[in-house]
N, CA, C and O atoms as a GROMACS GRO file, in nm:
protein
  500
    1UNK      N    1   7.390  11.423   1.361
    1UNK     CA    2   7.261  11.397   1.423
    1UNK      C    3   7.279  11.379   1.572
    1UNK      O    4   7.364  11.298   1.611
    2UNK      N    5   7.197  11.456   1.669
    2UNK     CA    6   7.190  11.433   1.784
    2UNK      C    7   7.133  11.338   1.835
    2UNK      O    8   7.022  11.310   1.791
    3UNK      N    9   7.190  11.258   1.944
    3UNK     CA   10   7.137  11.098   1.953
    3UNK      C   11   7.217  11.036   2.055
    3UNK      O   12   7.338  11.013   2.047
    4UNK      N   13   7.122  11.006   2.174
    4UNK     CA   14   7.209  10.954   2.304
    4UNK      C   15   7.218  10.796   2.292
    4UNK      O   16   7.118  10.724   2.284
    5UNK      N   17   7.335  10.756   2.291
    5UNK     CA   18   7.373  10.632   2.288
    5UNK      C   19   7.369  10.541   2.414
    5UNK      O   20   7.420  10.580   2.519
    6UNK      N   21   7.308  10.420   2.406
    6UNK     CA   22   7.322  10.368   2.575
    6UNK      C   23   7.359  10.223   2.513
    6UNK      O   24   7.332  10.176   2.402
    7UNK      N   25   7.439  10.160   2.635
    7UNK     CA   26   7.477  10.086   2.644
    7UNK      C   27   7.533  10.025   2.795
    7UNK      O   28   7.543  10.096   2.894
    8UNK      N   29   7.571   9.862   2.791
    8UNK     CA   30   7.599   9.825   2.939
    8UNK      C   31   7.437   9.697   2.994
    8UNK      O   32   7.386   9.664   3.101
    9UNK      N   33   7.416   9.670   2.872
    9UNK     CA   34   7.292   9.599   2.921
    9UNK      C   35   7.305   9.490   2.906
    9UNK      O   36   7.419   9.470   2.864
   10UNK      N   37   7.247   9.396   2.916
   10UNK     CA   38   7.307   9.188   2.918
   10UNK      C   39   7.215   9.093   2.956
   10UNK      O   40   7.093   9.093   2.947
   11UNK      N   41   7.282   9.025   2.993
   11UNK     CA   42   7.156   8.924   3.123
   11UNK      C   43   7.239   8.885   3.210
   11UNK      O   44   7.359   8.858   3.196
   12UNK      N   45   7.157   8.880   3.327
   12UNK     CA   46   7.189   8.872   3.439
   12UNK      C   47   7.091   8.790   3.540
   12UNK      O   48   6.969   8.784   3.535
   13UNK      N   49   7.174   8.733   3.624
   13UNK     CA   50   7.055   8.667   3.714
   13UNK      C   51   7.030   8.753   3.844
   13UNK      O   52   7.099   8.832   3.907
   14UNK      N   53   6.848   8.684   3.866
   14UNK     CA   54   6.814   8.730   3.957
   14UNK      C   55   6.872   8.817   4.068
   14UNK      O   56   6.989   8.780   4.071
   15UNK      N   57   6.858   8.903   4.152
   15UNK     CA   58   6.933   8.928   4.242
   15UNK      C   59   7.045   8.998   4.214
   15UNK      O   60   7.108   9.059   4.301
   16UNK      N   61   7.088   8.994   4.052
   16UNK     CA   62   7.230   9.089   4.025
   16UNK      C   63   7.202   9.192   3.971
   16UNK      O   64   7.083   9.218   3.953
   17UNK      N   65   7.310   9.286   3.928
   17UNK     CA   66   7.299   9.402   3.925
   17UNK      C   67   7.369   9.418   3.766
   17UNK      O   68   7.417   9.318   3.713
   18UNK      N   69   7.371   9.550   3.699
   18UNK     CA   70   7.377   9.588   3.604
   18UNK      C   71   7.392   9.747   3.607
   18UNK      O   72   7.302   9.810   3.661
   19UNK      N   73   7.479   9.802   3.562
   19UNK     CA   74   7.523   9.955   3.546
   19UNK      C   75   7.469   9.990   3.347
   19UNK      O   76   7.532   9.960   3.246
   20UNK      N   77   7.364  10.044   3.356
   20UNK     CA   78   7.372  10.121   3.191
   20UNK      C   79   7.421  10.228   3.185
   20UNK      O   80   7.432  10.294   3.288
   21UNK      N   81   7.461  10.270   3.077
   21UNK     CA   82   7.540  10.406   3.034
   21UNK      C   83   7.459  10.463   2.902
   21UNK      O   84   7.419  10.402   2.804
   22UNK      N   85   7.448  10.621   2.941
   22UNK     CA   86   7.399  10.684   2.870
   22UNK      C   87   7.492  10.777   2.748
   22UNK      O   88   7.486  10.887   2.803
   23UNK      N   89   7.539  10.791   2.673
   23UNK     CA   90   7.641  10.904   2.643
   23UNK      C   91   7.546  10.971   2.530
   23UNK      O   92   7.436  10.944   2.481
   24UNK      N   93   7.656  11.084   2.510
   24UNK     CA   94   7.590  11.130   2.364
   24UNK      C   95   7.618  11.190   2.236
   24UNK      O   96   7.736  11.204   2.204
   25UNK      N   97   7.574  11.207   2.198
   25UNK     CA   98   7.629  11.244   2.066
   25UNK      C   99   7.581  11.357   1.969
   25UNK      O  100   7.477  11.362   1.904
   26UNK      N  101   7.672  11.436   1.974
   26UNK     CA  102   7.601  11.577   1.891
   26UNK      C  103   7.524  11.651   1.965
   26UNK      O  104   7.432  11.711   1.909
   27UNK      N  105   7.545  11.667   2.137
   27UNK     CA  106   7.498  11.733   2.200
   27UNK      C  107   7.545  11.732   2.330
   27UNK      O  108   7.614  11.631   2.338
   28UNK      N  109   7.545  11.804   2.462
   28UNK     CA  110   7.583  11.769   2.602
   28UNK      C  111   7.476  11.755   2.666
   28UNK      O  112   7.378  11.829   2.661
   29UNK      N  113   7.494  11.634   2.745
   29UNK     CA  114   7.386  11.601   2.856
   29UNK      C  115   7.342  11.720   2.888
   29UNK      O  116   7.253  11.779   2.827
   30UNK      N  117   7.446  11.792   3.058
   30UNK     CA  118   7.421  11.863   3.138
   30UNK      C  119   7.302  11.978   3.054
   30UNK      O  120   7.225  12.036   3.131
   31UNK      N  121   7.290  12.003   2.925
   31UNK     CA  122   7.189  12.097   2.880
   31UNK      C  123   7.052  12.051   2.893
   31UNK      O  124   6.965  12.133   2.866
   32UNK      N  125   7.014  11.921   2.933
   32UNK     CA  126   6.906  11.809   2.910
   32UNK      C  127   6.886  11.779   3.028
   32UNK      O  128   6.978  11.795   3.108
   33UNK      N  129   6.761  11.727   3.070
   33UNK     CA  130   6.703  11.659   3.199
   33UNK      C  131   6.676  11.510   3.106
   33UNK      O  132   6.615  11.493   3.001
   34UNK      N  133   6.750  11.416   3.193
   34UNK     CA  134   6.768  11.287   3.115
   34UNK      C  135   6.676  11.144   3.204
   34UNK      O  136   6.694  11.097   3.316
   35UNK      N  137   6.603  11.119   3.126
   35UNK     CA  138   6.524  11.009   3.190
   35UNK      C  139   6.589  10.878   3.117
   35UNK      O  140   6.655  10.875   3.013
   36UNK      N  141   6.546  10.756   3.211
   36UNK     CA  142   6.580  10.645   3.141
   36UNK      C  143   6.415  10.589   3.184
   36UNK      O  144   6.342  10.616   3.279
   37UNK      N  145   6.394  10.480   3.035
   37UNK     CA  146   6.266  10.388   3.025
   37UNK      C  147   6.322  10.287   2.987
   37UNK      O  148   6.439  10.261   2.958
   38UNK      N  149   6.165  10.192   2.989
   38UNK     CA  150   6.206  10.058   2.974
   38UNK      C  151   6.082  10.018   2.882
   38UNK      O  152   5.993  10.100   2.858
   39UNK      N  153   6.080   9.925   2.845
   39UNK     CA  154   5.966   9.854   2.769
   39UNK      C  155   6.010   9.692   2.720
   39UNK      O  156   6.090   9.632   2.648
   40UNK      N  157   5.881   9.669   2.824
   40UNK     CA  158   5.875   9.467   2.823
   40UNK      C  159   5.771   9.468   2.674
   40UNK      O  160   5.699   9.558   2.631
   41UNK      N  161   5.800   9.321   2.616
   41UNK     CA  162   5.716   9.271   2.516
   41UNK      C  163   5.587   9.276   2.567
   41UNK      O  164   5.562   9.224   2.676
   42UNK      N  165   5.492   9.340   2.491
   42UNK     CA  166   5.315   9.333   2.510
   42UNK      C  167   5.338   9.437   2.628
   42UNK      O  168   5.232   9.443   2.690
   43UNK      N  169   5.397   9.490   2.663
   43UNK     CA  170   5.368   9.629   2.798
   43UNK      C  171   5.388   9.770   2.712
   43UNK      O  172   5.441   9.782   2.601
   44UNK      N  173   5.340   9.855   2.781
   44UNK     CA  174   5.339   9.990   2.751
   44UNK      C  175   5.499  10.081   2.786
   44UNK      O  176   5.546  10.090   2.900
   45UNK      N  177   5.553  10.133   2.680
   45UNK     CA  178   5.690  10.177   2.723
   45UNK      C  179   5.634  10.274   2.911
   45UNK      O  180   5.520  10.317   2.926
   46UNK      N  181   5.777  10.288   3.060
   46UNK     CA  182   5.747  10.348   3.114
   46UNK      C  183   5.877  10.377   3.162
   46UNK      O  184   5.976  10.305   3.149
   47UNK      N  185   5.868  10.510   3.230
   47UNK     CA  186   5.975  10.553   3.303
   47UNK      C  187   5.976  10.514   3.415
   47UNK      O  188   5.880  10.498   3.490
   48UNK      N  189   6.162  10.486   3.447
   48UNK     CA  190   6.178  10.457   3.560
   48UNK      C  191   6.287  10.549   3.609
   48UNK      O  192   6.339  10.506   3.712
   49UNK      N  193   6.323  10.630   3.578
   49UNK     CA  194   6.432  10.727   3.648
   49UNK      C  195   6.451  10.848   3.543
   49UNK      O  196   6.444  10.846   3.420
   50UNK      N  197   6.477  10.953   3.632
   50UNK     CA  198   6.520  11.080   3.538
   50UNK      C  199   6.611  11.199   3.648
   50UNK      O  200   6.598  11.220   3.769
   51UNK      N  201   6.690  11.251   3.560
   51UNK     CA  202   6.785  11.365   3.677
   51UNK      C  203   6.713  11.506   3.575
   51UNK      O  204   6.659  11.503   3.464
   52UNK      N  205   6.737  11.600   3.652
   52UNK     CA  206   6.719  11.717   3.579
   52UNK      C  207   6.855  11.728   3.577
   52UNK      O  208   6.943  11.652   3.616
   53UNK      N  209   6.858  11.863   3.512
   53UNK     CA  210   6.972  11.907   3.426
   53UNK      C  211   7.042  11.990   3.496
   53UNK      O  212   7.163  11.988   3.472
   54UNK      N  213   6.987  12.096   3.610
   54UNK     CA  214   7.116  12.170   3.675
   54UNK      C  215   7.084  12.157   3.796
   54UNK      O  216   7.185  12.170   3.866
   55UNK      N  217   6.942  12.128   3.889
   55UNK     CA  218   6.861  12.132   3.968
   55UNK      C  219   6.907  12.036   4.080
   55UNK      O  220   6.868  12.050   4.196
   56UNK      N  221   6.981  11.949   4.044
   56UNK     CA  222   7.001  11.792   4.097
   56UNK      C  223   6.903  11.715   4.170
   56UNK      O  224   6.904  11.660   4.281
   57UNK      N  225   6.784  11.732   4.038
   57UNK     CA  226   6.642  11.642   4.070
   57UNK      C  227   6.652  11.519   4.028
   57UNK      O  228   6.721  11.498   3.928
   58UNK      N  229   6.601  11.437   4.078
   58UNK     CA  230   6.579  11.334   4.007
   58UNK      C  231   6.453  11.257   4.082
   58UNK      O  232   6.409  11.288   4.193
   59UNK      N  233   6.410  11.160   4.008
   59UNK     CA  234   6.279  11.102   4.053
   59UNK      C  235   6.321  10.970   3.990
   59UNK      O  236   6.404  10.955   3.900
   60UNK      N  237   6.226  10.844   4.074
   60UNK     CA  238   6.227  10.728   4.024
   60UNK      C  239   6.075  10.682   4.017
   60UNK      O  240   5.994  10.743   4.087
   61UNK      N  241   6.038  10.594   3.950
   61UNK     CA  242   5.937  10.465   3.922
   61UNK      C  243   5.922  10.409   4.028
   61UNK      O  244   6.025  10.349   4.060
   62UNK      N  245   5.816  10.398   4.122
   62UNK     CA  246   5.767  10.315   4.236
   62UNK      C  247   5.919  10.171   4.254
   62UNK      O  248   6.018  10.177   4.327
   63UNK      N  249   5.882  10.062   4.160
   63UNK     CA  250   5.948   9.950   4.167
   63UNK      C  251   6.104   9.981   4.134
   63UNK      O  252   6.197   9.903   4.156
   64UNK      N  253   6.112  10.102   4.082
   64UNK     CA  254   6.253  10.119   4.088
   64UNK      C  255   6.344  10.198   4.236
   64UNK      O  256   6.465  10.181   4.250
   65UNK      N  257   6.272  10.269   4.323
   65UNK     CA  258   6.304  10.318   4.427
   65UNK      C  259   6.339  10.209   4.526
   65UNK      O  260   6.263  10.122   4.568
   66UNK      N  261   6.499  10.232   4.566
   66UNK     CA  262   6.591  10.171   4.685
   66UNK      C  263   6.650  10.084   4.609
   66UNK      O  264   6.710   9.997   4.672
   67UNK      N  265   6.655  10.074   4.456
   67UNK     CA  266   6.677   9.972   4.360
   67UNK      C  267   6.811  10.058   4.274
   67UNK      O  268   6.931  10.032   4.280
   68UNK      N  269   6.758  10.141   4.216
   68UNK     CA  270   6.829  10.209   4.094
   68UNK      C  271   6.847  10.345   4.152
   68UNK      O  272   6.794  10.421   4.232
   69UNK      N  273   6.952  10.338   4.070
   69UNK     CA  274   6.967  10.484   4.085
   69UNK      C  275   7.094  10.549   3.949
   69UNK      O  276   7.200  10.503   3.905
   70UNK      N  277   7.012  10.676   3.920
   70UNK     CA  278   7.060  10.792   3.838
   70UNK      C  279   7.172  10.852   3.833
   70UNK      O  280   7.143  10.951   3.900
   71UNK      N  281   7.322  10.872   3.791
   71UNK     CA  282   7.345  10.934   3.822
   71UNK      C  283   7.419  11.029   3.718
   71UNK      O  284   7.408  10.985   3.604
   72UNK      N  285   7.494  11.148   3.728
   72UNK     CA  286   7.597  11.215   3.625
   72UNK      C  287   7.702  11.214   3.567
   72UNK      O  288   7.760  11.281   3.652
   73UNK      N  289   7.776  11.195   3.496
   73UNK     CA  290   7.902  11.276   3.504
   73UNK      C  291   7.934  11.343   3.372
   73UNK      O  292   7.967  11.291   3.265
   74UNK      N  293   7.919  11.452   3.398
   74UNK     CA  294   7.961  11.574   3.285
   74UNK      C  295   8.047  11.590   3.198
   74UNK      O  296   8.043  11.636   3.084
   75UNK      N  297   8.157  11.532   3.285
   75UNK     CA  298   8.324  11.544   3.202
   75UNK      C  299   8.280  11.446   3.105
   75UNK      O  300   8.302  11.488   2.991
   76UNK      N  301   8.234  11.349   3.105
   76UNK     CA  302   8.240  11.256   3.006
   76UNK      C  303   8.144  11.266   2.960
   76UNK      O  304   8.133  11.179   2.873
   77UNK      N  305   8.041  11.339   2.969
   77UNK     CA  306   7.914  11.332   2.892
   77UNK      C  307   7.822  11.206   2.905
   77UNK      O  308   7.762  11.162   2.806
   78UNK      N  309   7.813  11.150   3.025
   78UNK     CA  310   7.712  11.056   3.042
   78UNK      C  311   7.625  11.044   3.146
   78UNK      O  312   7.624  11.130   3.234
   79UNK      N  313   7.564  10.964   3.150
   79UNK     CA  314   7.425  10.972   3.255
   79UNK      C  315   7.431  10.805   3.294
   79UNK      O  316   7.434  10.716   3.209
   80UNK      N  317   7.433  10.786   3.413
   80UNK     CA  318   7.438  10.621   3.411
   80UNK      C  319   7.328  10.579   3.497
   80UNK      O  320   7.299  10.638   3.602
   81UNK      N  321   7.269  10.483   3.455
   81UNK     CA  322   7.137  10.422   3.587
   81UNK      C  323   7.209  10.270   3.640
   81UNK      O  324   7.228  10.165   3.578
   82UNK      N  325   7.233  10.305   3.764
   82UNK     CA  326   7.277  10.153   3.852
   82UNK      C  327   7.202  10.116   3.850
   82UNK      O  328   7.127  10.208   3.817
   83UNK      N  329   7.115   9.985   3.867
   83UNK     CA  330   7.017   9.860   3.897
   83UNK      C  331   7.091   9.766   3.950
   83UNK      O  332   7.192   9.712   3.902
   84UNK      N  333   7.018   9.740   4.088
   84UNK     CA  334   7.068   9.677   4.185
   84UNK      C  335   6.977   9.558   4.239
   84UNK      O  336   6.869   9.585   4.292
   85UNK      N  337   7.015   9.441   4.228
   85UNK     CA  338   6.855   9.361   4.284
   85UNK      C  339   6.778   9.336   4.206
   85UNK      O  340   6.657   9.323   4.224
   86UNK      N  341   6.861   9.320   4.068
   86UNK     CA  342   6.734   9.286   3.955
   86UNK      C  343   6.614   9.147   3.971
   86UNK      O  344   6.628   9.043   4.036
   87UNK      N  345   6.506   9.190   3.891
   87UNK     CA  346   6.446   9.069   3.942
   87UNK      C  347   6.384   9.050   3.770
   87UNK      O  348   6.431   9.126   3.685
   88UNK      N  349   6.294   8.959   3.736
   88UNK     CA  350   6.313   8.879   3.582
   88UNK      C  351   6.190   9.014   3.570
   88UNK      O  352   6.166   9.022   3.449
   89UNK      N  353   6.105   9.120   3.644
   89UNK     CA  354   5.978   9.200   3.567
   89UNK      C  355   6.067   9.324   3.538
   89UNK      O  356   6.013   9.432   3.511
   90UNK      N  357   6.206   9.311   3.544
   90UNK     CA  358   6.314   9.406   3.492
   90UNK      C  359   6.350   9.364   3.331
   90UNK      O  360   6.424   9.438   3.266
   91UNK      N  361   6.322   9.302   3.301
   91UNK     CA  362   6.345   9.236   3.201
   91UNK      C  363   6.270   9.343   3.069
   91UNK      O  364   6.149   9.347   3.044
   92UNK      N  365   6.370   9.416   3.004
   92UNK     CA  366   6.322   9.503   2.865
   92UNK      C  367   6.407   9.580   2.804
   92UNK      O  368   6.527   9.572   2.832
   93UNK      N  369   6.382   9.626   2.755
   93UNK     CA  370   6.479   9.728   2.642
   93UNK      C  371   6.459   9.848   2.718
   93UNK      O  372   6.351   9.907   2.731
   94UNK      N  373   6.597   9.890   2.780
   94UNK     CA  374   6.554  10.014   2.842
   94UNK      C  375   6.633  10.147   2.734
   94UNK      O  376   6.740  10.131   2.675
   95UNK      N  377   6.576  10.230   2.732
   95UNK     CA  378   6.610  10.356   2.650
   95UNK      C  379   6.628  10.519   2.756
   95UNK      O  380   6.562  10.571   2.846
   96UNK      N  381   6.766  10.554   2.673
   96UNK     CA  382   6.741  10.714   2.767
   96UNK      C  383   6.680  10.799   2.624
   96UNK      O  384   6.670  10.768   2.505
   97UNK      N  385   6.638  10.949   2.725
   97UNK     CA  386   6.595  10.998   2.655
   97UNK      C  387   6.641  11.177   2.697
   97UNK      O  388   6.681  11.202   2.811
   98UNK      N  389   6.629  11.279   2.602
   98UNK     CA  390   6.708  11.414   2.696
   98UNK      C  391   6.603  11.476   2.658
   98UNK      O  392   6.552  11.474   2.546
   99UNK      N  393   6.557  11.550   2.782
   99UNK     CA  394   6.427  11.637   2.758
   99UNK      C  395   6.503  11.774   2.795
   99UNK      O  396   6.591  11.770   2.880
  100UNK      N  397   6.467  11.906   2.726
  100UNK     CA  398   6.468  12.028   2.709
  100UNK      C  399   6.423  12.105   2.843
  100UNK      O  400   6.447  12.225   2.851
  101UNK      N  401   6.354  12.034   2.956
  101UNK     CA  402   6.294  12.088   3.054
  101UNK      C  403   6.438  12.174   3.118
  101UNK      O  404   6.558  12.144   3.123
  102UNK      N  405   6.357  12.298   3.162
  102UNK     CA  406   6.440  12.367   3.253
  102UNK      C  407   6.448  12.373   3.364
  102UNK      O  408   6.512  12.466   3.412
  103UNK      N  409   6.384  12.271   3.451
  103UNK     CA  410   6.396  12.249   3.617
  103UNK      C  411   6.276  12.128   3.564
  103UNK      O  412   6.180  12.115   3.488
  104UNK      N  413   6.376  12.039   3.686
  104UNK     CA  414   6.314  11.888   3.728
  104UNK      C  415   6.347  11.785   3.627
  104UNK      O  416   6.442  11.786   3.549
  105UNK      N  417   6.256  11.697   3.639
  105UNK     CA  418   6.276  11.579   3.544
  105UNK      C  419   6.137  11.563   3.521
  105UNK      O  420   6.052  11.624   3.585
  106UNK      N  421   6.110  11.475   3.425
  106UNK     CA  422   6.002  11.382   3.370
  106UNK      C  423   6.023  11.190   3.368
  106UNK      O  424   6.119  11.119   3.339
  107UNK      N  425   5.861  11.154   3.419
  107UNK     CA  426   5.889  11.012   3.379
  107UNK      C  427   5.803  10.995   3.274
  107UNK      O  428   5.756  10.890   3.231
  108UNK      N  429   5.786  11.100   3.239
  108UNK     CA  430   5.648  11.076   3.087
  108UNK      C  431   5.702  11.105   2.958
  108UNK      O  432   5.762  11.212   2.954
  109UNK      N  433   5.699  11.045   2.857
  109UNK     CA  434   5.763  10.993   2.752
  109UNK      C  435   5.744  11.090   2.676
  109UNK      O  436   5.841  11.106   2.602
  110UNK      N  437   5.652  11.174   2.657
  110UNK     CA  438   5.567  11.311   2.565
  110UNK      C  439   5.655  11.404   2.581
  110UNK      O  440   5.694  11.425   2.696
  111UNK      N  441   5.699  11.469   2.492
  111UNK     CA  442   5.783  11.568   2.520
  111UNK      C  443   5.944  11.570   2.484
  111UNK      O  444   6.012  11.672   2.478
  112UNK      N  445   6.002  11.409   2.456
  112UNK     CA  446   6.097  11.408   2.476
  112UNK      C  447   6.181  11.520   2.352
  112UNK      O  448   6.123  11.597   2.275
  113UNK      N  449   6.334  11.498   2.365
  113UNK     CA  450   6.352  11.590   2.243
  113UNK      C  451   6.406  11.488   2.163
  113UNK      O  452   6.349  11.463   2.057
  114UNK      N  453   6.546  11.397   2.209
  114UNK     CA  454   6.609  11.288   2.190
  114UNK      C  455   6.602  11.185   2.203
  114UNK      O  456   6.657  11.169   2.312
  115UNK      N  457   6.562  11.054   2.157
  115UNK     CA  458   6.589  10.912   2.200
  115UNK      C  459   6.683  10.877   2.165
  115UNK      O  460   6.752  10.940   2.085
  116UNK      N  461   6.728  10.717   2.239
  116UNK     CA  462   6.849  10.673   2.213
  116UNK      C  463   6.754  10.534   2.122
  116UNK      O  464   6.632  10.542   2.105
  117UNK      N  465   6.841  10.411   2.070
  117UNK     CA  466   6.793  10.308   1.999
  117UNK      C  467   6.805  10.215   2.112
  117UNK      O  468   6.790  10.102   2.065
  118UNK      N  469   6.831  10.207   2.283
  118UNK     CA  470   6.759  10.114   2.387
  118UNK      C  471   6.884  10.001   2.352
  118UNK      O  472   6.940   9.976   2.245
  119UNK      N  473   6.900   9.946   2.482
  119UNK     CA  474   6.991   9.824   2.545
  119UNK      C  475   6.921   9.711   2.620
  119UNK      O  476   6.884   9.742   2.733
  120UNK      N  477   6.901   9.610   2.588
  120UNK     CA  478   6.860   9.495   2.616
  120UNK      C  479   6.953   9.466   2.786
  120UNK      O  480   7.064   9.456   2.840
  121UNK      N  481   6.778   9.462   2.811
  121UNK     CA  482   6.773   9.360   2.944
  121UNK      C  483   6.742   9.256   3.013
  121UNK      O  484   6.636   9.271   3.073
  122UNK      N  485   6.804   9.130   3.033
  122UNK     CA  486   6.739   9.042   3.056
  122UNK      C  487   6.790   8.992   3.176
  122UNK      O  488   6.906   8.983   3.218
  123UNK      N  489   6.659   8.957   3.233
  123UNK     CA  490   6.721   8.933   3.388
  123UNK      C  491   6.647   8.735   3.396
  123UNK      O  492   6.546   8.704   3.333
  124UNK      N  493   6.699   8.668   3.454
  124UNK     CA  494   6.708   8.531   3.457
  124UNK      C  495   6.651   8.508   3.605
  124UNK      O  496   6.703   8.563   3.702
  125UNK      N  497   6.518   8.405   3.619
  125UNK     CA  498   6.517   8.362   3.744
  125UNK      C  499   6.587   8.277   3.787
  125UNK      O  500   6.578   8.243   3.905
   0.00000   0.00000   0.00000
């Protein structure tokens, strides 16, 4: 079964930072434009980062820009999102996801092909 695994998530205080990892399984990234989301208790799941797949696009989430950032590495088959400056409305289960798109990325959840089962985030004031 194809199925991107993430992990690297914890708690952390205010102000610190956190590296997630995307990998995968039963498939290669680089074929996928890979977004990562998040979803707080009582909020609506949303995207906050995504790379395309050969294009070297990527886009972020308003509150995530100068914060996080996306990045690759192929050889190993993973996708990692830095978060830098966490603050406690970071606080959720963030999930990647590999979309089929052939140029760009997506922060919209419709469409995806793959989810992963999401890594807990908790950020501490």
């Amino acid at each position: 079964e194809a199925l991107p695994v993430e992990s690297g998530g914890g708690e952390v205080q205010a102000g610190g930072s956190l590296r997630l990892s995307c990998g995968a399984s039963g498939f290669a990234m680089e074929d996928y434009a890979i977004s990562w989301f998040r979803q707080a208790p009582g909020k609506e799941r949303e995207g906050v980062a995504c790379s395309g797949r050969s294009d070297g696009s990527t886009a972020y989430e308003d509150s995530a820009k100068g914060r996080f950032t996306i990045s690759r590495d192929n050889r190993k088959n993973i996708v990692y999102l830095q978060m830098n400056n966490l603050n406690p409305e970071d606080t959720a289960l963030y999930y990647c996801a590999a979309d089929a798109l052939a140029l760009g990325c997506s922060l919209d959840d419709i469409g995806m092909t793959f989810w992963g089962k999401g890594t807990q985030v908790t950020v501490s004031s």
